[in-house]
C-alpha positions as CSV (number, residue, x, y, z in Angstrom):
1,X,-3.3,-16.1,11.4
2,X,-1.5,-13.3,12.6
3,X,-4.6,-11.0,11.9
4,X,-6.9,-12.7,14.0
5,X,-4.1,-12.5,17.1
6,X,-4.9,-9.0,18.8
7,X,-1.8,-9.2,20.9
8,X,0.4,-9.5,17.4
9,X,-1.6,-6.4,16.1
10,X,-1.7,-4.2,19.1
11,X,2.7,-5.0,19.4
12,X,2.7,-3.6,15.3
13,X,0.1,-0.9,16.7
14,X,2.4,-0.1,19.7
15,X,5.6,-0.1,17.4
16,X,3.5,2.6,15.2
17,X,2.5,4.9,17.6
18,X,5.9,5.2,19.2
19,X,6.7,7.0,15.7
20,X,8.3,4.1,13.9
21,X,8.4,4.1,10.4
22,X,6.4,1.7,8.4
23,X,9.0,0.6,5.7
24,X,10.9,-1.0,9.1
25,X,7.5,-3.1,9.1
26,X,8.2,-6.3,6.9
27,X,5.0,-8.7,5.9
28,X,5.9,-12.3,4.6
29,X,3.1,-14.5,3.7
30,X,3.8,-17.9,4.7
31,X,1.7,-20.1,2.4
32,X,1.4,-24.0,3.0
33,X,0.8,-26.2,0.3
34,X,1.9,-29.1,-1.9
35,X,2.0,-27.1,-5.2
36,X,2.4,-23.6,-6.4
37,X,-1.0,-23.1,-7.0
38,X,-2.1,-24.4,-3.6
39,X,0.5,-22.0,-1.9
40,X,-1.1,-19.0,-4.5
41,X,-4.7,-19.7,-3.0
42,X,-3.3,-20.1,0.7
43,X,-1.8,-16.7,-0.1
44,X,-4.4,-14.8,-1.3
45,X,-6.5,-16.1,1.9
46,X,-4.0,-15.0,4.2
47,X,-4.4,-11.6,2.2
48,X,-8.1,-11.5,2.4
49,X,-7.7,-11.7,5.6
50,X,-5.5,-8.8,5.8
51,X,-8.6,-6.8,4.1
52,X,-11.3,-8.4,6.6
53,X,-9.4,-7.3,9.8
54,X,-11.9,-6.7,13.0
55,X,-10.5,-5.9,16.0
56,X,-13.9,-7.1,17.5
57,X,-13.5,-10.6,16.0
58,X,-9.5,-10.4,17.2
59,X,-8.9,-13.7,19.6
60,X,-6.0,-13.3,23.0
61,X,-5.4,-16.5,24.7
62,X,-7.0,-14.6,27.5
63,X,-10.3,-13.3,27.8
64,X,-9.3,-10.3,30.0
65,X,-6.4,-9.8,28.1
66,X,-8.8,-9.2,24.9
67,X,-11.1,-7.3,26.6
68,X,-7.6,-5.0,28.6
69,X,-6.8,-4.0,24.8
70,X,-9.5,-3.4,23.5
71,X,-9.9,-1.3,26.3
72,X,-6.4,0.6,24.7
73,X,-7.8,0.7,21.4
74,X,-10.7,2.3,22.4
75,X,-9.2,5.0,24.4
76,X,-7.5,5.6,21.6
77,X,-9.2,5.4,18.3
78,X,-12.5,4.6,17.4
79,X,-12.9,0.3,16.8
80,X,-13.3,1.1,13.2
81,X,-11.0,3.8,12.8
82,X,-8.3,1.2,14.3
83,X,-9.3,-1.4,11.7
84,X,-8.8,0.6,8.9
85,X,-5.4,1.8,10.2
86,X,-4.5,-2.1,10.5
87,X,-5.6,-3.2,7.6
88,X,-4.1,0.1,5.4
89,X,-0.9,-1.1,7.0
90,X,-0.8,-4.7,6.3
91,X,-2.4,-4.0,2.9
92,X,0.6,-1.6,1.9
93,X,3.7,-3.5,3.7
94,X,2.4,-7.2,2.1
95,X,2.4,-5.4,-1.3
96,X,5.8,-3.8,-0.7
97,X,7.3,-7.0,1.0
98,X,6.0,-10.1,-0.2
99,X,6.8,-10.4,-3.9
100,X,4.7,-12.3,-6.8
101,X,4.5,-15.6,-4.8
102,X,4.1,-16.9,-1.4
103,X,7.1,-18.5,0.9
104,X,6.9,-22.1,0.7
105,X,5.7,-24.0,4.2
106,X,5.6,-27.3,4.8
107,X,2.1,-27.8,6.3
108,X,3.4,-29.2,10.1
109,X,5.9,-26.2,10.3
110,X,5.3,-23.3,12.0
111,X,7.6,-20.2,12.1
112,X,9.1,-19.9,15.7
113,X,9.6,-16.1,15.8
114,X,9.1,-13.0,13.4
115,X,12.0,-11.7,11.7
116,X,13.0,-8.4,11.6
117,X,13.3,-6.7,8.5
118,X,17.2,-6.7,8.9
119,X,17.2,-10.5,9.1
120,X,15.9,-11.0,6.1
């Protein structure tokens, strides 16, 4: 998921610190299943994992990329200090953004690309 991506968190991160405000941040929970209450309990994993959000468990394609922004994070905030910041932030902007009920997905699709708030 997107949480577990450290590269897609230190980009929302990155976005942050250059003063952006966080109402231009837009979180839609995409939710594959074959009913409504299988897309509910994909849902409110992919928001549980929102709330479990550890930079330290965070995966990069590349293990010198991980450890590079980690690196960033830690010159910056303290590890835990970061993951409270994260997971304030996708706490508050799924809440704001994503309605009563998750955005269908067929199973085999994957989304392509983010949209930004304006595309929606």
């Amino acid at each position: 998921t997107y949480a577990s991506r450290l590269w897609c968190v230190m980009e929302l991160f990155t976005f942050m610190a250059m003063s952006a405000d966080s109402h231009r941040i837009c979180v839609v929970p995409l939710a594959a299943g074959e009913s409504e209450g299988a897309r509910r309990e994909a849902r409110q994993q992919l928001l549980a994992s929102f709330d479990r959000f550890d930079a330290a468990h965070a995966r990069c394609f590349l293990p010198q990329d991980r450890a590079a922004l980690l690196s960033v994070i830690e010159s910056t905030l303290q590890l835990d200090e970061f993951n409270r910041w994260v997971r304030s932030v996708f706490r508050e902007r799924s809440r704001r953004t994503s309605g009563a009920s998750a955005v269908p997905v067929e199973p085999s699709e994957e989304p392509s690309q983010l949209l930004e708030p304006s595309e929606l």
